[in-house]
C-alpha positions as a printed Julia matrix, in Angstrom:
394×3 Matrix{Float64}:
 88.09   11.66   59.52
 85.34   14.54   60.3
 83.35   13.97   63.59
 79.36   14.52   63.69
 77.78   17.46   65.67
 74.62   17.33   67.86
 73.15   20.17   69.15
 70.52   20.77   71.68
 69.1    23.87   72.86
 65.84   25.88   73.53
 67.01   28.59   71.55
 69.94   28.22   68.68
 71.47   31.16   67.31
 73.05   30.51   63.96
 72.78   33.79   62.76
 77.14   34.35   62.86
 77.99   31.1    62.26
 80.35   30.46   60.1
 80.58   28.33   56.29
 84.09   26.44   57.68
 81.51   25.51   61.09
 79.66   23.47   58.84
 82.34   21.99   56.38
 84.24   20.66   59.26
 81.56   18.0    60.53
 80.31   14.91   58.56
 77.17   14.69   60.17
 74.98   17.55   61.81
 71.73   17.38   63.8
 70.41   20.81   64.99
 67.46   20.33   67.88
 65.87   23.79   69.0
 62.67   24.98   70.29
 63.97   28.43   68.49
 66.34   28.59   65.88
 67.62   32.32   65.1
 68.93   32.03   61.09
 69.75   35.0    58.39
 69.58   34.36   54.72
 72.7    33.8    53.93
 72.74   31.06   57.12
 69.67   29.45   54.95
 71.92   28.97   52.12
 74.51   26.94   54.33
 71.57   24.79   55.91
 70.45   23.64   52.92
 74.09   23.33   51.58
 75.31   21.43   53.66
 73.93   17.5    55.59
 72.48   19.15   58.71
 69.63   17.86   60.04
 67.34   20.72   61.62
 64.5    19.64   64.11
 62.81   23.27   65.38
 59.05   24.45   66.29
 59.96   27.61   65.17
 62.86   28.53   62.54
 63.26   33.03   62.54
 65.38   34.97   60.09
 65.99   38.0    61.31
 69.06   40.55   61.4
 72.41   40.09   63.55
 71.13   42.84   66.51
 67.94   41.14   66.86
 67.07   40.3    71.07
 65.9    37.11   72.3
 63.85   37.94   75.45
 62.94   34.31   77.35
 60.65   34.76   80.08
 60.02   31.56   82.29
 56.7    31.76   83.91
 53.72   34.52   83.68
 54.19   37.6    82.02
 52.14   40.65   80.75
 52.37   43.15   77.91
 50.63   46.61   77.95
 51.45   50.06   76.55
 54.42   50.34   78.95
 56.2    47.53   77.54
 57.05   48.12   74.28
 60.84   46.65   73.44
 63.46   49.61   72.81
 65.39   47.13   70.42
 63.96   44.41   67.56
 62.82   41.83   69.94
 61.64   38.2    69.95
 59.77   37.16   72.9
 59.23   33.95   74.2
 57.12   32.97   76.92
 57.14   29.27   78.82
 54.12   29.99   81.03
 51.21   32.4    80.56
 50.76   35.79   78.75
 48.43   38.3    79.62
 48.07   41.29   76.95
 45.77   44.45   78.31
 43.49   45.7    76.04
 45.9    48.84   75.04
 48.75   46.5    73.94
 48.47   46.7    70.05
 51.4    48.84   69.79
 53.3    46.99   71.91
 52.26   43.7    70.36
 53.21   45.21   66.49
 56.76   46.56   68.05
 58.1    42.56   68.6
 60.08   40.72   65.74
 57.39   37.85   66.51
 56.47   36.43   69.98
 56.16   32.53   70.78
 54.06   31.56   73.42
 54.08   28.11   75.0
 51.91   27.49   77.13
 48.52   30.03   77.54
 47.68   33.59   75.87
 44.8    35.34   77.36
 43.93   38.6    75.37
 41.09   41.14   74.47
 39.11   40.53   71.57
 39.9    43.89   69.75
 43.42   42.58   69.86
 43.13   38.74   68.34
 43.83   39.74   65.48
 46.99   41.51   65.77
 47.94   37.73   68.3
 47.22   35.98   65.44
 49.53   38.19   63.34
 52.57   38.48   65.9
 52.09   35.7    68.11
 52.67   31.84   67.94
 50.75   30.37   70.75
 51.68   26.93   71.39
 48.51   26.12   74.05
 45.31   27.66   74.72
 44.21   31.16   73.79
 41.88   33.02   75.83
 40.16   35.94   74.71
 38.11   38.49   76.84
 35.52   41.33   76.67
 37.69   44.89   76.14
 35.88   46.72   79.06
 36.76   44.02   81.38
 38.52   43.95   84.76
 40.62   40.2    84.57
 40.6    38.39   87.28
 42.73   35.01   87.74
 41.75   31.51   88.63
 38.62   30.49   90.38
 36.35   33.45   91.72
 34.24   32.93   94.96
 31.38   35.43   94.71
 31.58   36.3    98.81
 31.17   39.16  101.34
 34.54   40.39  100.54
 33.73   40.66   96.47
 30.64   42.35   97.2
 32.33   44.97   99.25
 34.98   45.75   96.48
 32.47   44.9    93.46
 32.13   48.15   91.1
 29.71   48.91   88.41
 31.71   46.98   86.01
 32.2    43.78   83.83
 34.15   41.36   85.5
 35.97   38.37   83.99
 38.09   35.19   84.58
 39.38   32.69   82.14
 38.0    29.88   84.15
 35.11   30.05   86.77
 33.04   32.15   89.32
 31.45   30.11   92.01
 28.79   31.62   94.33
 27.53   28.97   96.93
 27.75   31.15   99.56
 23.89   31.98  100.84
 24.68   35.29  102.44
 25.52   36.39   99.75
 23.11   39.89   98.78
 22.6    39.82   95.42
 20.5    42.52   95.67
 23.51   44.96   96.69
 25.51   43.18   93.87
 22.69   44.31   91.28
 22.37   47.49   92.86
 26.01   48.32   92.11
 25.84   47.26   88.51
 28.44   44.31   88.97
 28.21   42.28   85.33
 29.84   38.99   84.96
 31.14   36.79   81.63
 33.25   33.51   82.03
 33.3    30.28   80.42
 31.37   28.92   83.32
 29.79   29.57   87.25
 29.04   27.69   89.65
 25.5    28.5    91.49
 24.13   27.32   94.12
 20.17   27.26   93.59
 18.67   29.87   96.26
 20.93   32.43   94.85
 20.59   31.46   91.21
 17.16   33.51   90.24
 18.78   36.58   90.84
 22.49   35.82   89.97
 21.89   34.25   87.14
 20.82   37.51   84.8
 24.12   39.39   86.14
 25.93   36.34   83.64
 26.49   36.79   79.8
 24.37   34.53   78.16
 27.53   32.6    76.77
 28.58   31.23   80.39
 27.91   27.68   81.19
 25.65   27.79   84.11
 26.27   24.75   86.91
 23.38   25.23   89.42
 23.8    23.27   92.5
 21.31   21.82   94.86
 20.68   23.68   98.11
 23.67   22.79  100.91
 26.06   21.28   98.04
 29.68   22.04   98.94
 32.42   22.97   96.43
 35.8    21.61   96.31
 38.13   23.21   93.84
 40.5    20.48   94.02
 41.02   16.69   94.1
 39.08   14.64   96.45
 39.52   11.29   98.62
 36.54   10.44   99.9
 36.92    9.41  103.64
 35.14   10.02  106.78
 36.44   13.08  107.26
 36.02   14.42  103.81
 32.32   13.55  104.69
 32.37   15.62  107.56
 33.96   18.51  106.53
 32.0    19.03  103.07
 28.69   17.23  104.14
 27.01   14.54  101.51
 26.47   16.91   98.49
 29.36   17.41   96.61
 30.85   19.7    93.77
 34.33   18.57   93.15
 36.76   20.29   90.07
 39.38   17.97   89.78
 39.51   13.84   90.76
 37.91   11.87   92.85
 39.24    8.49   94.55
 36.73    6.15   96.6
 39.22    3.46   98.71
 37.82    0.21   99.56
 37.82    1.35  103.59
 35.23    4.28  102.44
 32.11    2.0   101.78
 30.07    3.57  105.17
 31.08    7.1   103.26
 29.72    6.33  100.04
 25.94    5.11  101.72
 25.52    8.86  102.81
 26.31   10.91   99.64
 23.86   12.16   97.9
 24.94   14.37   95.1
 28.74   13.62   93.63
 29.21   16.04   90.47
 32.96   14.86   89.4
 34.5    17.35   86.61
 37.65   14.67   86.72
 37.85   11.14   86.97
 36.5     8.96   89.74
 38.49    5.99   90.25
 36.83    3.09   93.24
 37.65   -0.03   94.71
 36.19   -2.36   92.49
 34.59   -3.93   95.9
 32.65   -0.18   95.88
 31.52   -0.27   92.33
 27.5    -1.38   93.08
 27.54    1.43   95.95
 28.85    4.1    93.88
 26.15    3.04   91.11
 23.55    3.31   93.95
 24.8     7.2    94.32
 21.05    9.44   93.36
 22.66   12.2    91.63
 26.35   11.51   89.96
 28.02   13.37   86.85
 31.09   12.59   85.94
 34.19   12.68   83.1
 34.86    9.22   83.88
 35.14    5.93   85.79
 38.1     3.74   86.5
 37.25    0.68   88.86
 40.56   -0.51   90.72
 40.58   -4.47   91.01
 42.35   -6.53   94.01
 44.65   -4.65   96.43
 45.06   -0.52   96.08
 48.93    0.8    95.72
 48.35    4.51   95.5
 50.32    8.02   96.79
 53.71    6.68   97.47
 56.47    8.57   96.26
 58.31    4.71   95.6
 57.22    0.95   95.67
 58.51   -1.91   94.53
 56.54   -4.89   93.0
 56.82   -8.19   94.3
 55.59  -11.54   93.5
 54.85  -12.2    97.05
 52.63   -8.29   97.22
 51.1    -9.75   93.41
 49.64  -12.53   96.07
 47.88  -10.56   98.55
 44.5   -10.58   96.78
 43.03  -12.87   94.37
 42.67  -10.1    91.97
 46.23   -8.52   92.05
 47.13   -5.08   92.59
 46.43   -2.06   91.15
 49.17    0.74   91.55
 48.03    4.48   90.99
 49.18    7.82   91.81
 52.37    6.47   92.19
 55.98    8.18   91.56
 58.77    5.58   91.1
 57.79    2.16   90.67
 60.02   -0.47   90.35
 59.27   -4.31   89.53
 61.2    -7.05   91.11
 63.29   -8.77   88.13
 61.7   -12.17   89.42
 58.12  -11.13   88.1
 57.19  -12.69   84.69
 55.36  -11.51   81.56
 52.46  -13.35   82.84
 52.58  -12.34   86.55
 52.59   -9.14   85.42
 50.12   -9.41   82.96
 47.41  -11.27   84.7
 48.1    -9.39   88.87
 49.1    -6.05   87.86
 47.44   -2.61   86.91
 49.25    0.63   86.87
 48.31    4.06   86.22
 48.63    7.82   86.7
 52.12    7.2    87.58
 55.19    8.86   86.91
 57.75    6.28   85.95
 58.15    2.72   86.48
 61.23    0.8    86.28
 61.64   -2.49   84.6
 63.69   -5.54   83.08
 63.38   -5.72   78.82
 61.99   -8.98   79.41
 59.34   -6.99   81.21
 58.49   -3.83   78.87
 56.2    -4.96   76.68
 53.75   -6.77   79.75
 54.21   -3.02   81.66
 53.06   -1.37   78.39
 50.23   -3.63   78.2
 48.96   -3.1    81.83
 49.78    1.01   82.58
 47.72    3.89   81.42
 48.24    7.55   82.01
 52.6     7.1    82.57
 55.05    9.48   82.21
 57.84    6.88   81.86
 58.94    3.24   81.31
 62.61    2.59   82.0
 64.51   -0.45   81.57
 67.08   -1.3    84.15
 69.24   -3.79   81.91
 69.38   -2.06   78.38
 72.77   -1.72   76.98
 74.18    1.34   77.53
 74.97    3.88   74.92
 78.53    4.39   74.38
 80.33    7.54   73.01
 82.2     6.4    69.78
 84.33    9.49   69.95
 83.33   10.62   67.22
 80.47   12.95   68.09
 80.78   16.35   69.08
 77.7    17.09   71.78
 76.55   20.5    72.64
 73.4    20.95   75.05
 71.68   24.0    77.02
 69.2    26.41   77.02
 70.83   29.42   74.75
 73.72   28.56   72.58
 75.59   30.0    69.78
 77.07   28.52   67.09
């Protein structure tokens, strides 16, 4: 009797492979990010049962390269391939604007994760590229910068007359900053957004393509390009205005914090001890992406816990767990423990009877995984032929 064959890979060359390969398995399932083929390899797919699950399927001839690049990567002039090439990059491209040849020279390029390109050149990315993310295109004439740009002392002093650009922010809330000397040198900016604090934003603000999203801030507000707990001594090192990029989180023990803020602009979410939720409200100035208000006792930033009926007791309301990595639930817990006591969320993976799955599902948002402790394993009949990794030839 002929065994099956399952194959898993990140990129699948079938281009040698031969017709007696496929007549000697009964069952075949292919699973690829990449899948290298010819025509005559086409022919056999569809001749024989294989099941093929790929994001991208190439023909191309037997000398053709697969170059994998894991992480960020750039193309220019000086890069063109010196053999038929297929690129793919898990990370982030950057193309400079004198890349076209380059760019036409690949078999095709696939991209997951980010492209960031100049606009004379999208349309030769659209032509050879597969970008499986974002694509970010920018001015020709520009200098690229990366990340977050603080507009400081130190910029100024290195600040030429040109167009400067960065595929996510420039933030000037410093207030020594001399715009003047910045004008004066003929420093231009153009990003898809910038941060101002308000004394400086009169005269910074015309330096700025008219396309960037302008976020003026009030006079002393701090910026935090990061994620935020608010406690005391967040209070004291930022002050009571604040800017913050990424999430906020407002424990129960911060409710003398909240009282003094003033100005809490939240480009996250905020998540707050449901005991906080009036204070927060009472907040003058707040912005936010949204709000998530934690009932009964907080769980949050352990790398484990475990869930017990007695730690379902401590508060009237329950627990909620967040920010959690493992979380495991005591076997003893019911459907309707679970249910009524227990909130999970923004956690990585939380283990659990099958008794239990369908309460856990219920009650988490934002997890990575749900794994049951007491399924039945999967047992190898024997009669499958496995194959896993990241290149592999058939």
């Amino acid at each position: 009797m002929k065994k099956n064959l399952n194959v898993t890979a990140a990129v699948l060359d079938l281009r040698k492979v031969s017709e007696e390969t496929f007549a000697s398995y009964e069952d075949i399932k292919l699973q690829a990010a990449l899948v290298l083929t010819t025509p005559r390899v086409e022919a056999l797919l569809a001749k024989y049962p294989v099941e093929m699950e790929a994001a991208v399927s190439q023909s191309c001839g037997e000398d053709t390269v697969v170059s994998i690049v894991n992480g960020k990567s750039s193309l220019s002039a000086a890069h063109k391939p010196e053999k038929d090439t297929i690129l793919m990059v898990n990370g982030k491209l950057t193309i400079a604007a004198d890349a076209a040849d380059t760019l036409r020279s690949y078999n095709k390029i696939i991209i997951n994760g980010k492209a960031v390109c100049p606009e004379s050149l999208t349309a030769v990315v659209n032509e050879k590229a597969m970008v499986n993310g974002k694509l970010s295109v920018y001015p020709d004439e520009a200098v690229v910068l990366n990340g977050t740009v603080k507009l400081d002392k130190s910029f100024l002093i290195r600040a030429q007359d040109r167009l400067y650009w960065t595929e996510k922010q420039f933030v000037a809330v410093d207030a020594k900053l001399d715009v003047d000397a910045l004008a004066a040198k003929g420093t231009r900016f153009a990003a898809p957004k910038a941060v101002i604090a308000e004394p400086l934003a009169e005269k910074l603000v015309p330096l700025f393509t008219e396309n960037t999203e302008l976020v003026i801030l009030p006079e002393g507000a701090a910026f935090v390009d990061d994620d935020l707990k608010l406690t005391p001594a967040a209070l004291r090192r930022y002050g009571s205005k604040l800017y913050v990029t990424g999430d906020v989180n407002i424990p129960a023990e911060s409710a003398g914090v909240l009282e003094k803020v003033e100005y809490l602009h939240v480009g996250g979410e905020v998540t707050v001890a449901a005991a906080l939720e009036d204070a927060f409200y009472d907040i003058p100035d707040t912005e936010y992406s949204e709000l998530r208000v934690l009932k009964g006792a907080l769980m949050n930033d352990k790398p484990m816990v475990r869930i017990t009926l007695e730690m379902l007791g401590l508060d009237p309301e329950g627990i909620s767990c967040t920010d959690c990595a493992l979380v495991t639930l005591d076997k003893a817990l019911t459907a309707e423990d679970i249910v009524e006591k227990l909130r999970i969320s923004d956690c990585a993976c939380i283990r659990c009877t099958m008794a239990q799955e369908a309460a856990v599902s219920a009650v988490s948002t934002d997890v990575a995984q749900i794994k049951v402790t007491d399924a039945p394993e999967e047992r190898d009949d024997g009669e499958t032929v496995r194959r896993m990794g990241a290149q592999l030839t058939l």
